[in-house]
PAKEVO-577987 format. One record per atom (N, C-alpha, C, O): atom name; x, y, z. Coordinates in nm, 3 decimals, always signed. Each point is the difference from the previous one (the first is absolute). Layout:
! PAKEVO-577987
name / xx / yy / zz
CA / X / Y / Z;
...
! end
This chain:
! PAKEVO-577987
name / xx / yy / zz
N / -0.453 / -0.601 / +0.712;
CA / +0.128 / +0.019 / -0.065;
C / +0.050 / +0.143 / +0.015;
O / +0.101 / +0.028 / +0.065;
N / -0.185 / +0.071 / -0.137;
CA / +0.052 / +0.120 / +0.047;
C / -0.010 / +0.064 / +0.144;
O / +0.009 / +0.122 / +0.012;
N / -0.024 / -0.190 / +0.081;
CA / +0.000 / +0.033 / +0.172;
C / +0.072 / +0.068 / +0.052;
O / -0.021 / +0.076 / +0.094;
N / +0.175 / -0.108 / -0.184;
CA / +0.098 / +0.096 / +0.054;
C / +0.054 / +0.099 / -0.172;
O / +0.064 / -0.026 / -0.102;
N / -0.117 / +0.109 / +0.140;
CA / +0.024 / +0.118 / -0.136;
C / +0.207 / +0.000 / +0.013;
O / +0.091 / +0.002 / -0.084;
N / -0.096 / -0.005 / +0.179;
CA / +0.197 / +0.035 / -0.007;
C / +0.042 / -0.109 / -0.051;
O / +0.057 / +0.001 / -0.110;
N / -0.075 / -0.101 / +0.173;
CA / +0.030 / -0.154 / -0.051;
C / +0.044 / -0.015 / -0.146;
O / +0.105 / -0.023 / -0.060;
N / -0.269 / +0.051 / +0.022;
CA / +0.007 / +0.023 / -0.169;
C / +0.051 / +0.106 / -0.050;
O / +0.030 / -0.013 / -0.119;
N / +0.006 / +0.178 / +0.192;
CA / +0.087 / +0.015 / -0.098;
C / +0.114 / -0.015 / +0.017;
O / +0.055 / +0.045 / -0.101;
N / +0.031 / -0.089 / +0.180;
CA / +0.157 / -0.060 / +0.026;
C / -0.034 / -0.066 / -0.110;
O / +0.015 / +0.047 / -0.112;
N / -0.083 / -0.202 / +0.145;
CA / +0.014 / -0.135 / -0.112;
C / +0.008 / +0.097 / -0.136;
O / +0.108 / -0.019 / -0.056;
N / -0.207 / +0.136 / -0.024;
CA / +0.017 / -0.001 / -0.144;
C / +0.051 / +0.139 / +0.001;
O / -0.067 / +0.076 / -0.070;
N / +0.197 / -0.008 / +0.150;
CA / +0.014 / +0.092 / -0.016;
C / +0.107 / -0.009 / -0.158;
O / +0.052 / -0.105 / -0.039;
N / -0.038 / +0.259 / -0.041;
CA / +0.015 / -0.019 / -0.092;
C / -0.037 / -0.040 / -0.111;
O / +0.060 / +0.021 / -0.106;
N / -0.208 / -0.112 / +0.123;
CA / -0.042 / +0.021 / -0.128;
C / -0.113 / +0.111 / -0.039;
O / -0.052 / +0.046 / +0.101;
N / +0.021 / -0.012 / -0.177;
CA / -0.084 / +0.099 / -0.054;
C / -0.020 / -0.047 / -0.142;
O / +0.068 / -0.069 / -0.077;
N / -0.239 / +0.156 / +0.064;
CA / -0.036 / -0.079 / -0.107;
C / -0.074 / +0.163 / -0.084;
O / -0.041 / +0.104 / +0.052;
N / +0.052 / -0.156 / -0.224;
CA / -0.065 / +0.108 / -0.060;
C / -0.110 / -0.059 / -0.076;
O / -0.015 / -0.106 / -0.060;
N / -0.074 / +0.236 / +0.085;
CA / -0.147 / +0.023 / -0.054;
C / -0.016 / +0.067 / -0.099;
O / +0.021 / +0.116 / +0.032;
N / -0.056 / -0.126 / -0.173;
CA / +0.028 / +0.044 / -0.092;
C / -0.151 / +0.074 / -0.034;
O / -0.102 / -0.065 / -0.019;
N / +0.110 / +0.201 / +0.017;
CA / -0.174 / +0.034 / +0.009;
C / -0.043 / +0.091 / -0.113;
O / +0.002 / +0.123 / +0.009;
N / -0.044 / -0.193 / -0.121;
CA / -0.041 / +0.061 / -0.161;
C / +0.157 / +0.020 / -0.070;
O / +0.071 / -0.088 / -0.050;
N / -0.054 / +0.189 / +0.060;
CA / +0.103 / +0.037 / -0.076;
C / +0.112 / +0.074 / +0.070;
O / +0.112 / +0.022 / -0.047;
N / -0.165 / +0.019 / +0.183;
CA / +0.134 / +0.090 / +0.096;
C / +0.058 / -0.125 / +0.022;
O / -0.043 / -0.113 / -0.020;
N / +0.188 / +0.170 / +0.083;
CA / +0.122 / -0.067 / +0.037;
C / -0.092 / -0.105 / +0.102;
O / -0.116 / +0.002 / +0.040;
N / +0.198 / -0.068 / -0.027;
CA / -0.033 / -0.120 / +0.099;
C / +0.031 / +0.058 / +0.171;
O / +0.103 / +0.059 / +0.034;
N / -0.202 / -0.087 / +0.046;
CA / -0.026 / -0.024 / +0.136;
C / +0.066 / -0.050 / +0.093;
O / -0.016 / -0.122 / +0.011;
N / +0.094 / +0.176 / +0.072;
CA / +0.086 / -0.121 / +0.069;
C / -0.045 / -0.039 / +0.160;
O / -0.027 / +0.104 / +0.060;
N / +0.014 / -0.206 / +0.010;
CA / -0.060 / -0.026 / +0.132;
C / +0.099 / -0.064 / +0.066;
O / +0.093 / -0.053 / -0.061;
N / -0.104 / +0.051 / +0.191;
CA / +0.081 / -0.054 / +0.102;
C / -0.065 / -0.121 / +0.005;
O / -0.107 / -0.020 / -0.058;
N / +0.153 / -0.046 / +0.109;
CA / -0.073 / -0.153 / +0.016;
C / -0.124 / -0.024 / +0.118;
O / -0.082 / -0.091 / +0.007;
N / +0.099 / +0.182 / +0.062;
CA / -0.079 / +0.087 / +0.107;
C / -0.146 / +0.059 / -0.050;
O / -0.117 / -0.011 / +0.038;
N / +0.183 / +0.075 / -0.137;
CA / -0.143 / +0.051 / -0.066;
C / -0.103 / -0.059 / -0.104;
O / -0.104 / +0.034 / -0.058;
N / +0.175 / -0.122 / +0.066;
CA / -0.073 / -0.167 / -0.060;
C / -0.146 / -0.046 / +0.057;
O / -0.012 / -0.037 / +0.117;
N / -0.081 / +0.042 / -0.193;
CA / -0.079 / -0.111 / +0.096;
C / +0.023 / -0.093 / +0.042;
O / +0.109 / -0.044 / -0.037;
N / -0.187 / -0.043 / +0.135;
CA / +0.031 / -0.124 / +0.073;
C / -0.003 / -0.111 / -0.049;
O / +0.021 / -0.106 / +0.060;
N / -0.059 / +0.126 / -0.214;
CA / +0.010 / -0.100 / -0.100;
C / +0.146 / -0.040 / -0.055;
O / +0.070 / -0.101 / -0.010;
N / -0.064 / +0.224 / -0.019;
CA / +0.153 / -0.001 / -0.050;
C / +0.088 / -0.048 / +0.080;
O / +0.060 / -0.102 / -0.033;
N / -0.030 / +0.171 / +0.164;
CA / +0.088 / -0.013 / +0.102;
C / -0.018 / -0.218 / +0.038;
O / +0.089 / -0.084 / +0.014;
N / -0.248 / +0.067 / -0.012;
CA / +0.024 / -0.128 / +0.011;
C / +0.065 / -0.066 / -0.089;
O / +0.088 / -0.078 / +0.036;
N / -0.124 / +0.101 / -0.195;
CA / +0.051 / -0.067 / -0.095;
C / +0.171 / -0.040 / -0.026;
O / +0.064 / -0.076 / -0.072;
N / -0.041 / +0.163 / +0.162;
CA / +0.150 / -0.002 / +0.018;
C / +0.090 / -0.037 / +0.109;
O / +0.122 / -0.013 / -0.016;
N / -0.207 / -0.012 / +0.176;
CA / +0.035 / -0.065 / +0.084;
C / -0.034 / -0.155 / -0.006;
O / +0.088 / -0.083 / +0.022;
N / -0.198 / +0.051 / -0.046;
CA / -0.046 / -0.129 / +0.013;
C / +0.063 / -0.093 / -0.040;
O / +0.037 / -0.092 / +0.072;
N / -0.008 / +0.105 / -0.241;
CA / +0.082 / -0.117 / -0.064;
C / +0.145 / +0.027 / +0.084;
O / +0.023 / -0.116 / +0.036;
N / +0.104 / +0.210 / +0.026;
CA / +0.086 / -0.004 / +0.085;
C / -0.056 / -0.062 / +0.101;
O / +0.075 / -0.092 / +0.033;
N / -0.146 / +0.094 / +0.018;
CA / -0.013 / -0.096 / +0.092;
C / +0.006 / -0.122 / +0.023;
O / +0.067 / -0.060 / +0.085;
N / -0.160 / +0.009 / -0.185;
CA / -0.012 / -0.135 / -0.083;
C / +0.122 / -0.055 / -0.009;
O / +0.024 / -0.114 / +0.039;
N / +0.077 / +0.207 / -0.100;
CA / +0.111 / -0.073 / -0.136;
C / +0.132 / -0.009 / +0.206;
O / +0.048 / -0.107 / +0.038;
N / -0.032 / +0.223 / +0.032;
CA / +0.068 / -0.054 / +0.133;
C / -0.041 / -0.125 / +0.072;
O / +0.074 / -0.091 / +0.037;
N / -0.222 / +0.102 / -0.021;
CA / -0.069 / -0.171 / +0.080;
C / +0.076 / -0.073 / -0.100;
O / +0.118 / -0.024 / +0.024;
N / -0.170 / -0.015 / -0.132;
CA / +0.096 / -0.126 / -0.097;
C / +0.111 / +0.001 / +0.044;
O / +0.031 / -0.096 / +0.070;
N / +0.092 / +0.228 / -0.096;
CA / +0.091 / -0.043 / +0.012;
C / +0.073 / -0.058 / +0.154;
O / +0.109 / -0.053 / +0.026;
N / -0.243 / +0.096 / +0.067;
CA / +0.072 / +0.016 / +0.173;
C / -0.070 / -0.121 / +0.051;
O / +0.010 / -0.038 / +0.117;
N / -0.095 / -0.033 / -0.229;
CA / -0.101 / -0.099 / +0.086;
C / -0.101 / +0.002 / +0.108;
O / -0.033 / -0.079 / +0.088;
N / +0.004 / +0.175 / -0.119;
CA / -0.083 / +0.112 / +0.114;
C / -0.104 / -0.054 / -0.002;
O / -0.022 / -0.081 / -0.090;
N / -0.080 / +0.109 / +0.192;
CA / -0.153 / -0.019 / -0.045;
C / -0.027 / +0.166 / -0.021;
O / +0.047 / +0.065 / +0.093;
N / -0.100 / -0.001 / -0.176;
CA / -0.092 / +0.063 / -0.045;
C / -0.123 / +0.040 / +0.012;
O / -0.074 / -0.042 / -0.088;
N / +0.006 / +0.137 / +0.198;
CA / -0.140 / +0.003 / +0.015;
C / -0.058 / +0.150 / -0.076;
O / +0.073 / +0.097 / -0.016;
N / -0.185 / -0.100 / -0.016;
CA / -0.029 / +0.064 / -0.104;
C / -0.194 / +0.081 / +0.081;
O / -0.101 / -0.066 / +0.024;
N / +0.108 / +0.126 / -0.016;
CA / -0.142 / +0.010 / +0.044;
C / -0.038 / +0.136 / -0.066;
O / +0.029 / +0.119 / +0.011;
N / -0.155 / -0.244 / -0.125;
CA / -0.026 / +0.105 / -0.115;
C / +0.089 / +0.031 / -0.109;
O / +0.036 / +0.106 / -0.050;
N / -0.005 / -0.257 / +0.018;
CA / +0.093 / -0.002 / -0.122;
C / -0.021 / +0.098 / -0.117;
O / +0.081 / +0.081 / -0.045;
N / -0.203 / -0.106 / +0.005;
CA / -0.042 / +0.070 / -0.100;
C / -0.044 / +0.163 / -0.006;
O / -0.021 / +0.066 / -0.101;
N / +0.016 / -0.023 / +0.246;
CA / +0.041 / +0.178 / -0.008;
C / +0.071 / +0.044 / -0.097;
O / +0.119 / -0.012 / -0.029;
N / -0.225 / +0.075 / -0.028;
CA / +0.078 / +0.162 / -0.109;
C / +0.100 / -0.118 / -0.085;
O / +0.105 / +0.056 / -0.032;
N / -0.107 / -0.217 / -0.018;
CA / +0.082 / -0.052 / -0.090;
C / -0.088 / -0.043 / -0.098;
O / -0.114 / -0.043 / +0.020;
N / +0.188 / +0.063 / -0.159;
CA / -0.078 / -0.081 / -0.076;
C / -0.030 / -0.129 / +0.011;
O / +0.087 / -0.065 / +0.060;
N / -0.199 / -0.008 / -0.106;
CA / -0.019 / -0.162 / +0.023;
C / +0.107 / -0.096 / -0.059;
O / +0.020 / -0.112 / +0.045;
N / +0.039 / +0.160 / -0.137;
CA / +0.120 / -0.068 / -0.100;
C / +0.158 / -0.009 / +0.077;
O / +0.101 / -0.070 / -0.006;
N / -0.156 / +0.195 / +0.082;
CA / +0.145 / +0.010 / +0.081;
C / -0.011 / -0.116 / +0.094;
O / +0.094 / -0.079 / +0.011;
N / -0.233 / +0.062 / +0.073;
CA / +0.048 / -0.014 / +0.137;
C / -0.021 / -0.175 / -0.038;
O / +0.035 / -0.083 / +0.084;
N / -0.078 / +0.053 / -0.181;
CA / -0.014 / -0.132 / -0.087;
C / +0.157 / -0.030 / -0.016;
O / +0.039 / -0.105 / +0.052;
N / +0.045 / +0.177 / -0.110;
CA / +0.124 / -0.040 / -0.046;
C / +0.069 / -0.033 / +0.160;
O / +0.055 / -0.105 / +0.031;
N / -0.074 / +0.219 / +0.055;
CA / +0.079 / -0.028 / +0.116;
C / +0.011 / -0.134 / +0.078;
O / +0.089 / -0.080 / +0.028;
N / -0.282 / +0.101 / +0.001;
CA / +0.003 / -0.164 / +0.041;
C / +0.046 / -0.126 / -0.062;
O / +0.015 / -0.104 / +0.064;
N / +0.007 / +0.116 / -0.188;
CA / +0.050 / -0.147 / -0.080;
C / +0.125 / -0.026 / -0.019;
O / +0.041 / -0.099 / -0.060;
N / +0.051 / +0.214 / +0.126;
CA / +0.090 / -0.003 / +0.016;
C / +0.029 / -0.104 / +0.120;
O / +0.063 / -0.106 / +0.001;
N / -0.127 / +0.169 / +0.089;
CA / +0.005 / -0.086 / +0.136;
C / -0.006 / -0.143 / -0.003;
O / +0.074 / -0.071 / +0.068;
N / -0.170 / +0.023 / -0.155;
CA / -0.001 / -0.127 / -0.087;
C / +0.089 / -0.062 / -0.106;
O / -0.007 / -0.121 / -0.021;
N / +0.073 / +0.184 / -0.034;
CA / +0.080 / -0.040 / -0.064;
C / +0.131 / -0.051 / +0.089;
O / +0.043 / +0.053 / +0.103;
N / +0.011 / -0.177 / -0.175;
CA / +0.107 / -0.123 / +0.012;
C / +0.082 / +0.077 / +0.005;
O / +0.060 / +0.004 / +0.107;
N / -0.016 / +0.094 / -0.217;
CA / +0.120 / +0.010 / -0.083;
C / +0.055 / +0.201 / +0.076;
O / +0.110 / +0.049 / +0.026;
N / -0.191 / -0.018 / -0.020;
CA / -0.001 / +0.152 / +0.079;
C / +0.022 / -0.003 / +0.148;
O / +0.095 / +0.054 / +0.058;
N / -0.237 / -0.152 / +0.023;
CA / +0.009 / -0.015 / +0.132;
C / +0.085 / -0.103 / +0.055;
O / -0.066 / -0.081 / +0.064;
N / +0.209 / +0.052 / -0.067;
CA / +0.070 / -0.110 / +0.031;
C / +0.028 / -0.004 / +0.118;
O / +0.045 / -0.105 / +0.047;
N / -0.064 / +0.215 / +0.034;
CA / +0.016 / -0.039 / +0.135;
C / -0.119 / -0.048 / +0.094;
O / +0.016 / -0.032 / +0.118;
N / -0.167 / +0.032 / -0.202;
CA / -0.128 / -0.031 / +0.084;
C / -0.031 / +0.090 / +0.049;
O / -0.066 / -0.028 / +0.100;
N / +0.083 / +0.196 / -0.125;
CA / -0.100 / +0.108 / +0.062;
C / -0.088 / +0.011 / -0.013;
O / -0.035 / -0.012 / -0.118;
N / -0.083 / +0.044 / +0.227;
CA / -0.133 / +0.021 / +0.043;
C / -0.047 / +0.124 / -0.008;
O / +0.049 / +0.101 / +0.049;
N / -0.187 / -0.118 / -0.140;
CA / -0.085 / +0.122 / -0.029;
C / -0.128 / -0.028 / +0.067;
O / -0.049 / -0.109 / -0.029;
N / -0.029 / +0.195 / +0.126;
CA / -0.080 / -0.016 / +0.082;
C / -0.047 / +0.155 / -0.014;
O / +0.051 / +0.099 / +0.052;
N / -0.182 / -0.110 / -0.152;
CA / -0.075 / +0.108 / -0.012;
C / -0.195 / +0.031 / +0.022;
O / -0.097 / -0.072 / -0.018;
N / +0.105 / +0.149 / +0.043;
CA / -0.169 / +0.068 / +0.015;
C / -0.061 / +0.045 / -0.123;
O / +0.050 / +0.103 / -0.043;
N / -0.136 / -0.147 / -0.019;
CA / -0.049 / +0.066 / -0.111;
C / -0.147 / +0.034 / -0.018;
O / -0.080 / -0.082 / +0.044;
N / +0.031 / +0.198 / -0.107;
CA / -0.153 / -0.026 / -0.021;
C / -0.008 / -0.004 / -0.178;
O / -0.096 / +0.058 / -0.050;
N / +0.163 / -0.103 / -0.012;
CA / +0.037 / -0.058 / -0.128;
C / -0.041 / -0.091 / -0.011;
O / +0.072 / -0.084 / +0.053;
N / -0.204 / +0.022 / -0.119;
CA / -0.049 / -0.137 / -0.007;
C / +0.063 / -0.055 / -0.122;
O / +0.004 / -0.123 / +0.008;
N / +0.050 / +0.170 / -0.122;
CA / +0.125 / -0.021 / -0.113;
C / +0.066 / -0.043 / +0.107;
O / -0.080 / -0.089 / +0.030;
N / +0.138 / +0.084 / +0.028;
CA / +0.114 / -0.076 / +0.059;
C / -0.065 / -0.152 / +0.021;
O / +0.073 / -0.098 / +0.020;
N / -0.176 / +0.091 / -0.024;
CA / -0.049 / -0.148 / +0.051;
C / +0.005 / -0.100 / -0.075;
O / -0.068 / -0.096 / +0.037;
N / +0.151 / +0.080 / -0.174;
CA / -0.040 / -0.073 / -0.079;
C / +0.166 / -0.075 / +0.025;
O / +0.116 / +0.040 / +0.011;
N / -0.197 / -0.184 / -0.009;
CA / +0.107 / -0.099 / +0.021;
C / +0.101 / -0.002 / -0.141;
O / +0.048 / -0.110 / -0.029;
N / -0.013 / +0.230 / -0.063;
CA / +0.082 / -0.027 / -0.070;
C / +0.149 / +0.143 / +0.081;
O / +0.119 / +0.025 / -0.022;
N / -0.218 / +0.022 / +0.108;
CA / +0.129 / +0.072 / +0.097;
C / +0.061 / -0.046 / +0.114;
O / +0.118 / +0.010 / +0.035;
N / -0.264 / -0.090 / +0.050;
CA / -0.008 / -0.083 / +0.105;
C / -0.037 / -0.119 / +0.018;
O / -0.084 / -0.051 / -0.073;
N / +0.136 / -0.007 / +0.165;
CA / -0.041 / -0.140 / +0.012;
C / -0.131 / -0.004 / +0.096;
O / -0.013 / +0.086 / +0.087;
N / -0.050 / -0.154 / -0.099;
CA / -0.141 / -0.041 / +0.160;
C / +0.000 / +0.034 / +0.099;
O / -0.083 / +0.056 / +0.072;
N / +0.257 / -0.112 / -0.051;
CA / +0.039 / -0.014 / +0.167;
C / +0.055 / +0.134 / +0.057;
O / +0.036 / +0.020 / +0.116;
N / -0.036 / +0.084 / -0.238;
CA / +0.070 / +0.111 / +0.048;
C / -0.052 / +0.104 / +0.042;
O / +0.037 / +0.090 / +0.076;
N / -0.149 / -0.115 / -0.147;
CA / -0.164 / +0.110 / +0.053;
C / -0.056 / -0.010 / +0.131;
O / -0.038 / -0.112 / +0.033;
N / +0.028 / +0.192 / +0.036;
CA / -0.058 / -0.010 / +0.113;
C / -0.124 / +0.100 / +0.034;
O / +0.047 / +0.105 / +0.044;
N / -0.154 / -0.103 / -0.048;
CA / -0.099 / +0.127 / +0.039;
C / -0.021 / +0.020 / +0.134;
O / -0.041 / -0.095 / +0.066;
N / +0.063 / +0.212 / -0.010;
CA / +0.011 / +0.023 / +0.107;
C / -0.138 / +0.137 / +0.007;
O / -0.034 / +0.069 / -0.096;
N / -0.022 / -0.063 / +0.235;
CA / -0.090 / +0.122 / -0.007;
C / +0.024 / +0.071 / +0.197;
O / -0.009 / -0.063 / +0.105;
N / +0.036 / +0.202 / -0.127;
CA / +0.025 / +0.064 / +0.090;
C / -0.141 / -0.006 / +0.129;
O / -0.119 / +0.020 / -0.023;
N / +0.179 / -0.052 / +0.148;
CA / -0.084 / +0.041 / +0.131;
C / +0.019 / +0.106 / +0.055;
O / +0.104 / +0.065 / -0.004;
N / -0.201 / -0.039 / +0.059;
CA / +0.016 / +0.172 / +0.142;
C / +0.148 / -0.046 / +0.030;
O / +0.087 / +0.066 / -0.057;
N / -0.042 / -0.180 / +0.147;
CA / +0.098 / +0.029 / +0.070;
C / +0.110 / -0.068 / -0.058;
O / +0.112 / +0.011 / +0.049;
! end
């Protein structure tokens, strides 16, 4: 996700965020100077919410990088949902999140285990 540093900061230029530290004035950061947590936390679901609206497929590798589990839980059930996903967009992700495996996020047929070769 963060592969292209410019990318991301075009997409969140303008926002900035404050850090409030004991009792001095609050901290201010570029979105840049964000960890890669942050910066994801704030591209991913845009991403998500354009596939829905563009009917996109969506590939994700390493969904759960630097996201909370609640987040990347909400995202995917979006994808599932009737009433949100009306055009049938596709989420096609990599995870080493075994929480994700529970058929109340996924179905059987959607799991696939895959294991890497030399070539």
């Amino acid at each position: 996700m963060n592969k292209n540093p410019e990318m991301l900061r075009r997409a969140l230029s303008g926002f900035t965020f404050a850090h409030q530290a004991d009792d001095d004035e609050p901290i201010t950061f570029d979105i840049s100077q964000e960890s890669s947590g942050t910066q994801y936390y704030f591209i991913a679901p845009a991403r998500g919410s354009m596939s829905l609206l563009t009917a996109k497929c969506l590939l994700f590798d390493e969904i759960d990088r630097s996201l909370h589990p609640k987040l990347t839980s909400f995202l995917i059930k979006h994808f599932h949902s009737k009433e949100i996903n009306k055009k049938n967009a596709q989420l096609i992700f990599t995870t080493h999140n075994t929480t994700l495996l529970d058929l109340e996020t996924l179905r059987r047929d959607q799991i696939w285990f895959v294991s890497k070769q030399k070539n």
